[in-house]
N, CA, C and O atoms as a Tinker XYZ file with bonds, in Angstrom:
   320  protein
     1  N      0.838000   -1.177000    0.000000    73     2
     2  CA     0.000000    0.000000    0.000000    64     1     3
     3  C      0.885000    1.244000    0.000000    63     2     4     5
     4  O      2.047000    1.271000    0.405000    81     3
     5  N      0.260000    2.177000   -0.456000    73     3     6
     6  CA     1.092000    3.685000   -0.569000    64     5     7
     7  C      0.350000    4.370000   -0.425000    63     6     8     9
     8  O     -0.772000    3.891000   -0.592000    81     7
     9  N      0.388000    5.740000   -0.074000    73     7    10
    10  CA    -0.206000    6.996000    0.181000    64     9    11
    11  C     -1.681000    6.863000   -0.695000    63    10    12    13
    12  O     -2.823000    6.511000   -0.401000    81    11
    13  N     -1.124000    7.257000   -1.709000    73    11    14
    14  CA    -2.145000    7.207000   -2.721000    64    13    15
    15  C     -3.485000    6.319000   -2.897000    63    14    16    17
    16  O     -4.510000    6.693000   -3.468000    81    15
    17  N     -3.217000    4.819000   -2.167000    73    15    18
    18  CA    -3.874000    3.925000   -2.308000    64    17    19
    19  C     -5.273000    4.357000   -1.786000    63    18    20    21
    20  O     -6.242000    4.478000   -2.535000    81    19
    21  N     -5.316000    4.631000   -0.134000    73    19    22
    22  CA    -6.137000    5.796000    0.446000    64    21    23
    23  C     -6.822000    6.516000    0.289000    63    22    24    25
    24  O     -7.916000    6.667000    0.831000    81    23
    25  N     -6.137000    7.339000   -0.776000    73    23    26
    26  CA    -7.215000    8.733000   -1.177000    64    25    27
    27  C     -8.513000    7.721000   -2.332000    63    26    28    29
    28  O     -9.743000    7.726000   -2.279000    81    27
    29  N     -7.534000    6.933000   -3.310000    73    27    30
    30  CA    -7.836000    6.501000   -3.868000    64    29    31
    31  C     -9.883000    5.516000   -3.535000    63    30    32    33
    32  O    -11.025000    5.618000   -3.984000    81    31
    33  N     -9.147000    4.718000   -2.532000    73    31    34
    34  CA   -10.374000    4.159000   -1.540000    64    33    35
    35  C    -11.113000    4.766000   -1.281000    63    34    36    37
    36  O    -12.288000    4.477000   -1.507000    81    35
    37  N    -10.617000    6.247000   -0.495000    73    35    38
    38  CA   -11.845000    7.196000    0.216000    64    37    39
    39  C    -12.837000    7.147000   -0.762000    63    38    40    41
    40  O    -13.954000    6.635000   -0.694000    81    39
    41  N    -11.944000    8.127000   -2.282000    73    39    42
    42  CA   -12.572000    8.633000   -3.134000    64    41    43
    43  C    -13.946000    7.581000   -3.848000    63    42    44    45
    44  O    -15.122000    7.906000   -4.010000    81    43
    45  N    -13.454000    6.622000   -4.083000    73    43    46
    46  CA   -14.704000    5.131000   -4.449000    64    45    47
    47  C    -15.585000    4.795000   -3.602000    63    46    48    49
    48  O    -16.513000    4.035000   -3.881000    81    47
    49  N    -15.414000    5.293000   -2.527000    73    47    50
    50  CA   -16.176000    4.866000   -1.024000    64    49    51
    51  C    -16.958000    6.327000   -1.091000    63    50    52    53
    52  O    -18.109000    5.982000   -1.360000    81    51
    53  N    -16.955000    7.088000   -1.039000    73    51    54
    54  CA   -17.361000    8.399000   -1.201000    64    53    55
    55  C    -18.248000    8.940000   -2.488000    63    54    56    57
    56  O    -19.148000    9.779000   -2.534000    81    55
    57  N    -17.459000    7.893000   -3.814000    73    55    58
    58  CA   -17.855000    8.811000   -5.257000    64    57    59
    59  C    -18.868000    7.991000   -5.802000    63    58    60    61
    60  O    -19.767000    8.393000   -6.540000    81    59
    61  N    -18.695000    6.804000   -5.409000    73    59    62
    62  CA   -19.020000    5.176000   -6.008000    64    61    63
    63  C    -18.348000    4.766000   -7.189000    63    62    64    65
    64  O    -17.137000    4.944000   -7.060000    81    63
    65  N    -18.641000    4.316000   -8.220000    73    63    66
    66  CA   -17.672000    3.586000   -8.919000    64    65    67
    67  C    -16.693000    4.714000  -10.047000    63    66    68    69
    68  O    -16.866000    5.799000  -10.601000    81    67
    69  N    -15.972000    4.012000   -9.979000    73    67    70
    70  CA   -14.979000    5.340000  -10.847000    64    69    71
    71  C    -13.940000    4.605000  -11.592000    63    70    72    73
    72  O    -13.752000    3.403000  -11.404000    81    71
    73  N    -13.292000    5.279000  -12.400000    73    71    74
    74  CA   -12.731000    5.350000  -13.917000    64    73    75
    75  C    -11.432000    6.493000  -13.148000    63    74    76    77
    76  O    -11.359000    7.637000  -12.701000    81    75
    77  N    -10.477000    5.171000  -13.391000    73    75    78
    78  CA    -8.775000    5.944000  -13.377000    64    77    79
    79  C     -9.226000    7.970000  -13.375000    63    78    80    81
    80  O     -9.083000    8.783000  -12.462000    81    79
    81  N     -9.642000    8.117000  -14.455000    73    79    82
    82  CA    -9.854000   10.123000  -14.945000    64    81    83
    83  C    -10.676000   10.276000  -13.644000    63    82    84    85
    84  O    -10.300000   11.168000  -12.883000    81    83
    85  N    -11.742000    9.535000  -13.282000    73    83    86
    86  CA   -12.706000   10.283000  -12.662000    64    85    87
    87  C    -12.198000   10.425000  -11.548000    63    86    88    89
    88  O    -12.199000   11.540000  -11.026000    81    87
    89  N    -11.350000    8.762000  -10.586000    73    87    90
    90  CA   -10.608000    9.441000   -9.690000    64    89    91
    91  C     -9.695000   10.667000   -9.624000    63    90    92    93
    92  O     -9.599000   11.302000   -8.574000    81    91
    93  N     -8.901000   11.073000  -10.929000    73    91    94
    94  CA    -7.749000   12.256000  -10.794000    64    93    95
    95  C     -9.338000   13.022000  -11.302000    63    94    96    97
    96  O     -9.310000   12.587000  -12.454000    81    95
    97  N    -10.485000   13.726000  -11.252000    73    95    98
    98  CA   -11.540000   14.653000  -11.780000    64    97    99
    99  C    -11.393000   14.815000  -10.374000    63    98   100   101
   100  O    -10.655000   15.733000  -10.016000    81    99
   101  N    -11.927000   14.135000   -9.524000    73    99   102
   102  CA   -12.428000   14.172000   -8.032000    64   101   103
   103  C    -11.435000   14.761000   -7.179000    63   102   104   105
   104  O    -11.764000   15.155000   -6.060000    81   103
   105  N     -9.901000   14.893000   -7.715000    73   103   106
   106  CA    -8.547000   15.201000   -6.573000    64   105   107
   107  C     -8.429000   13.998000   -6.118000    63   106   108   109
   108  O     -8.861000   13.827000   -4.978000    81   107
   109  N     -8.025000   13.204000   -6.596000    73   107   110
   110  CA    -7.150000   11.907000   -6.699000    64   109   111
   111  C     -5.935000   12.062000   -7.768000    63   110   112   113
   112  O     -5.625000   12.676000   -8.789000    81   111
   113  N     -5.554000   11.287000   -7.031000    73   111   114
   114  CA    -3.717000   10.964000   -7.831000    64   113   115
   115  C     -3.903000   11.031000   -9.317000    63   114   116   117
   116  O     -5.096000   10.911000   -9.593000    81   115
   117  N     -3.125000   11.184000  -10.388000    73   115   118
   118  CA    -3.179000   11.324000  -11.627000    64   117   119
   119  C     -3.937000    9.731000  -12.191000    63   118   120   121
   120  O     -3.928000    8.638000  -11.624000    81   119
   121  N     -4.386000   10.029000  -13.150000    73   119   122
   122  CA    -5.377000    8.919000  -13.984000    64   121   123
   123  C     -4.294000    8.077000  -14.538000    63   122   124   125
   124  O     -4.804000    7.008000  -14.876000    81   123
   125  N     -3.218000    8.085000  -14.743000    73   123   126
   126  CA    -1.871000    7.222000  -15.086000    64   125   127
   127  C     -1.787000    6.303000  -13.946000    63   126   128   129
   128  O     -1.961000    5.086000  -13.872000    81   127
   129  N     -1.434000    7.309000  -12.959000    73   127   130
   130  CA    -1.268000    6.309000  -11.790000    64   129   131
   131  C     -1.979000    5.767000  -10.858000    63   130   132   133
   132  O     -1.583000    4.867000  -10.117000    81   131
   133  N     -3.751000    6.602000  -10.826000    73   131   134
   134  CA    -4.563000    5.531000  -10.767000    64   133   135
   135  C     -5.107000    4.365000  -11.521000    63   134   136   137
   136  O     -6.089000    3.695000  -11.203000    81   135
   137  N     -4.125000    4.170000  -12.852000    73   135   138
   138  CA    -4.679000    3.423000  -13.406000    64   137   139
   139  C     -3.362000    2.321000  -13.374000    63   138   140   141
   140  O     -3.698000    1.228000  -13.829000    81   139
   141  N     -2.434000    2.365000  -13.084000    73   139   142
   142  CA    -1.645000    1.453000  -12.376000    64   141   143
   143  C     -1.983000    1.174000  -11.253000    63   142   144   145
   144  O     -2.285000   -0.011000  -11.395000    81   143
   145  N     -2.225000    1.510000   -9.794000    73   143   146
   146  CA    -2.980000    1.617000   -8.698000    64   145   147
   147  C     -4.009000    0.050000   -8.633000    63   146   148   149
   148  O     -3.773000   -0.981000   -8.004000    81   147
   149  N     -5.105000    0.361000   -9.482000    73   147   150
   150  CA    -6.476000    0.206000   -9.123000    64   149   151
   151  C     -6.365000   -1.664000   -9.728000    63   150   152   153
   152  O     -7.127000   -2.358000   -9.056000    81   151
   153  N     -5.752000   -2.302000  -10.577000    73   151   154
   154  CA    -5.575000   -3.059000  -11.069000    64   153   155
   155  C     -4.815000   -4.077000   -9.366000    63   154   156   157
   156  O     -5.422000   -5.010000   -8.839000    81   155
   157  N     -3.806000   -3.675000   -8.999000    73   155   158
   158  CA    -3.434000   -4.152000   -7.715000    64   157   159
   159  C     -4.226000   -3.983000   -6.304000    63   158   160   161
   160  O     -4.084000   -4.696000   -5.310000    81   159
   161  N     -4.743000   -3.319000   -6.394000    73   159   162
   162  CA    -6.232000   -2.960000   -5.079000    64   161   163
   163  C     -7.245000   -4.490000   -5.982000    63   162   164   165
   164  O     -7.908000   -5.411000   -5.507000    81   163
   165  N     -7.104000   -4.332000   -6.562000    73   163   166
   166  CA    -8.061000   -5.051000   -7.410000    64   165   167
   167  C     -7.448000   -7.036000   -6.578000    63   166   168   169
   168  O     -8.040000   -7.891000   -5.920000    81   167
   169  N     -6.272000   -6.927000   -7.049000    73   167   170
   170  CA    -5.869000   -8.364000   -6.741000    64   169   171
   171  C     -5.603000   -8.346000   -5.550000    63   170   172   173
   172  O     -4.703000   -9.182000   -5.462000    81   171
   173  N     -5.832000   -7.846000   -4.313000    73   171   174
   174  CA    -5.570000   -7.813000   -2.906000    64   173   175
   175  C     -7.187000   -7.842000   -2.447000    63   174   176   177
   176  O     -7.427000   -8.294000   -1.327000    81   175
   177  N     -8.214000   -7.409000   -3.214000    73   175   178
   178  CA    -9.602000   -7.725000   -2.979000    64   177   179
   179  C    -10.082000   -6.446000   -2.547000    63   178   180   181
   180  O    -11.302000   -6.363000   -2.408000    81   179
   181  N     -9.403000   -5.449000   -2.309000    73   179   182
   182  CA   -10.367000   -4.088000   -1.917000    64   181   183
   183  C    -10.962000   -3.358000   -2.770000    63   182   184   185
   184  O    -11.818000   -2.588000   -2.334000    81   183
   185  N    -10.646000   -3.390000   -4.432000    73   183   186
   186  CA   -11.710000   -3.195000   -5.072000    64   185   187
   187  C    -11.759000   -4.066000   -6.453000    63   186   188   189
   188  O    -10.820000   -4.750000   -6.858000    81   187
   189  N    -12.994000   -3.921000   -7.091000    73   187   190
   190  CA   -12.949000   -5.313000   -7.774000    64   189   191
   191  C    -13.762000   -4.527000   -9.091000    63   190   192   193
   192  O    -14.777000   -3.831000   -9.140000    81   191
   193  N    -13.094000   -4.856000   -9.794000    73   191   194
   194  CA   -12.975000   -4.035000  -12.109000    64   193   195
   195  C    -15.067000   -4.650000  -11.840000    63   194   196   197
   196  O    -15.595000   -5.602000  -11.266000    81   195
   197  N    -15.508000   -3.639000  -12.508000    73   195   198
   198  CA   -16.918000   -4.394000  -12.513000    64   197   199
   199  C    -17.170000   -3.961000  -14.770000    63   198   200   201
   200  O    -18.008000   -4.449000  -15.528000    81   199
   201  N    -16.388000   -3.240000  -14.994000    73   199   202
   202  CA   -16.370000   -3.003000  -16.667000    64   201   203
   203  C    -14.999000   -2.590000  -16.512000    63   202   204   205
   204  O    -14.277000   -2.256000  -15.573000    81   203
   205  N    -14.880000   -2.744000  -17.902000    73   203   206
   206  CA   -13.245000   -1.807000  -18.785000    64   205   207
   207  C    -13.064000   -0.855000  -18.174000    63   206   208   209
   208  O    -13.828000    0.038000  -18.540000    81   207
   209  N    -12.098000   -0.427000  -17.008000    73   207   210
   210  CA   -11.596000    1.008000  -16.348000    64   209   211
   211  C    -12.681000    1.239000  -15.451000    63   210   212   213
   212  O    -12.731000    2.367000  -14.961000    81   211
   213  N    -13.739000    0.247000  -15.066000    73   211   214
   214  CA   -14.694000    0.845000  -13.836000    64   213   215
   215  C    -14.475000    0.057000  -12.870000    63   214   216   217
   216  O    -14.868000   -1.102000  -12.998000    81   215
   217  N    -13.763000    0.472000  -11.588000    73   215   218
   218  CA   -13.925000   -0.030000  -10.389000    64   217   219
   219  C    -14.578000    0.529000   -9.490000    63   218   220   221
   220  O    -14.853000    1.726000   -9.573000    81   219
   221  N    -15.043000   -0.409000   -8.211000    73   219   222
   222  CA   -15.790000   -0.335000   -7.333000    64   221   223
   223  C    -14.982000   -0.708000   -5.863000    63   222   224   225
   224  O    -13.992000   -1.437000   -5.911000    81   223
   225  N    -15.565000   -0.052000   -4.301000    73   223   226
   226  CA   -14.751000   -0.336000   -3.613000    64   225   227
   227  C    -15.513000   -1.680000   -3.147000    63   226   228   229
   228  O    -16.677000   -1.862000   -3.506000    81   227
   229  N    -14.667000   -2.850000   -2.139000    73   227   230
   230  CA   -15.494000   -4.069000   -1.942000    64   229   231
   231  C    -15.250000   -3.769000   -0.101000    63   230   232   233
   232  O    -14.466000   -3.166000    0.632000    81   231
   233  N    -16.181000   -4.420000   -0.020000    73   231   234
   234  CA   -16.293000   -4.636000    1.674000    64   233   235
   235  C    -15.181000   -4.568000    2.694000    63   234   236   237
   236  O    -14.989000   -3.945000    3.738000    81   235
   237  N    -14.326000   -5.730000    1.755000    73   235   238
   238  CA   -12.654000   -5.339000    2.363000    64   237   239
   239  C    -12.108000   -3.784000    2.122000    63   238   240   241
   240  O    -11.315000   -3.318000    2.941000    81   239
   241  N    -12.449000   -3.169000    1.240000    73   239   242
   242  CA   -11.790000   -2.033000    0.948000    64   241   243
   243  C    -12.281000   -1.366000    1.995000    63   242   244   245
   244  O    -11.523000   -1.094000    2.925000    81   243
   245  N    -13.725000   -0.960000    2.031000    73   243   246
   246  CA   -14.396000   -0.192000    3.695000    64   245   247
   247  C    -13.725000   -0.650000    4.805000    63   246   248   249
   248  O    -13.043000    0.114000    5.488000    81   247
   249  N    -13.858000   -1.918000    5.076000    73   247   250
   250  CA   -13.066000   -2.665000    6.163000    64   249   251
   251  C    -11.344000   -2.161000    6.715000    63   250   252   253
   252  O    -10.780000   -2.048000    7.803000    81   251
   253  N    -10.916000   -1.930000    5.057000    73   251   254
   254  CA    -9.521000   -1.211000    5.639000    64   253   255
   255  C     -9.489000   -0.030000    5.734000    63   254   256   257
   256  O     -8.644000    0.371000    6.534000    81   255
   257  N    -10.378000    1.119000    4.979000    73   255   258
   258  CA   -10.256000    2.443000    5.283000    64   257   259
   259  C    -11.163000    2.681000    6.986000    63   258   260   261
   260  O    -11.149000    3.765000    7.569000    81   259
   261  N    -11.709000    1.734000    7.400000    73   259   262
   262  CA   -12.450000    1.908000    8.689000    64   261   263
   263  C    -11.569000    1.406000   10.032000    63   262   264   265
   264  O    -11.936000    1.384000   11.207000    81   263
   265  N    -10.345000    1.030000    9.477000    73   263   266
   266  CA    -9.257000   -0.053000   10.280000    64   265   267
   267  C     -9.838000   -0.621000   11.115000    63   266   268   269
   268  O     -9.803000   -0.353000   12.316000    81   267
   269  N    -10.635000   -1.739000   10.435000    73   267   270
   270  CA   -10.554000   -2.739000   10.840000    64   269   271
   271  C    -10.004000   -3.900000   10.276000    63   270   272   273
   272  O    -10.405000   -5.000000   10.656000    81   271
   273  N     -8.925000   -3.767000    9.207000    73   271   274
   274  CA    -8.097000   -4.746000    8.593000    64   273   275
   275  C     -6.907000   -3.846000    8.495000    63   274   276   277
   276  O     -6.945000   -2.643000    8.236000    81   275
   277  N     -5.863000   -4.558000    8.728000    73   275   278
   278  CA    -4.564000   -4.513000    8.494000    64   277   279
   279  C     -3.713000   -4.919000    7.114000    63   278   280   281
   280  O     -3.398000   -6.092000    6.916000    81   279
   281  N     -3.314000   -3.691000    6.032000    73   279   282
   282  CA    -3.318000   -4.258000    4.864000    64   281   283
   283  C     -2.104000   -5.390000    4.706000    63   282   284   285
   284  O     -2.002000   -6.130000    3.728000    81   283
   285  N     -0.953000   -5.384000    6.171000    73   283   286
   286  CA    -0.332000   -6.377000    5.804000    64   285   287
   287  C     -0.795000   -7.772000    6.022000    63   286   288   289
   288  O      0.073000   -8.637000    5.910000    81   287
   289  N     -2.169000   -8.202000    6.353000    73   287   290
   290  CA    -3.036000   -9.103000    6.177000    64   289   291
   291  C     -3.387000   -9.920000    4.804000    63   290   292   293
   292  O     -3.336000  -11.115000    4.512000    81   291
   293  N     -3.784000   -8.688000    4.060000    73   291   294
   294  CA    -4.157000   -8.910000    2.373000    64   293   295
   295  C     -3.284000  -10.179000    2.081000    63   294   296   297
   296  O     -2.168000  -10.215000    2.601000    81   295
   297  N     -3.663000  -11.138000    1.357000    73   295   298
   298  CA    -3.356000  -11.761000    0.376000    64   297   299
   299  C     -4.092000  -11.475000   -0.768000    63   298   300   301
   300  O     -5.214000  -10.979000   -0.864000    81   299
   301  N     -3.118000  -11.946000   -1.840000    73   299   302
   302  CA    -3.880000  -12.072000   -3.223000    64   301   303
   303  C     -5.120000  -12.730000   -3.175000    63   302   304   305
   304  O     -5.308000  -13.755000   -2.519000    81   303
   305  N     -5.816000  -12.265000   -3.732000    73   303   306
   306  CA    -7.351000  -13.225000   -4.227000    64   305   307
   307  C     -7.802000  -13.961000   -5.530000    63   306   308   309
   308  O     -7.922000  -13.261000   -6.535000    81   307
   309  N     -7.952000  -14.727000   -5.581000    73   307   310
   310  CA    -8.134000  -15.762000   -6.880000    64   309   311
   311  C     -9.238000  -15.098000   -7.882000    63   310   312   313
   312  O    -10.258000  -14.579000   -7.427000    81   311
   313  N     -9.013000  -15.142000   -9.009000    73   311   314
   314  CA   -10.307000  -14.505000  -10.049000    64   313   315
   315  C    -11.078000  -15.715000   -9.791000    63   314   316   317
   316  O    -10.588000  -16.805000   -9.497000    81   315
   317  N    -12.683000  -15.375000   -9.959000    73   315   318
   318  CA   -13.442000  -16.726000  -10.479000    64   317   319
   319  C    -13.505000  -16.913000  -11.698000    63   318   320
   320  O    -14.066000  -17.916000  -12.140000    81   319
């Protein structure tokens, strides 16, 4: 996790689902690097691609911005 990861979360938890641009529209980290970002949140399970460039935050993701998870907990999560 990094700084960024955070704002990133708030912002999906706050905006609802969002697109790399829409996070950097909202004052989030640049759309480059939320779009490197969101792909790895993605495989740790806190947020999960629901279309092409649209993610959503998942339960775990609330769970860690509410600390009640510890992200050095995360493991990878299996696609179905």
């Amino acid at each position: 996790m990094v700084p960024s990861d955070d704002r990133i979360l708030e912002l999906l938890r706050e905006e609802g689902n969002l697109t790399p641009q829409a996070v950097e529209d909202f004052g989030g980290p640049v759309s480059g690097h939320a779009s490197d970002r969101l792909p790895l949140l993605a495989t740790y399970g806190l947020v999960t691609k629901i279309s092409r460039g649209l993610y959503r935050i998942t339960d775990t993701g609330v769970a860690y911005l509410d600390e009640e998870l510890d992200a050095s907990e995360l493991e990878p999560v299996e696609k179905s």
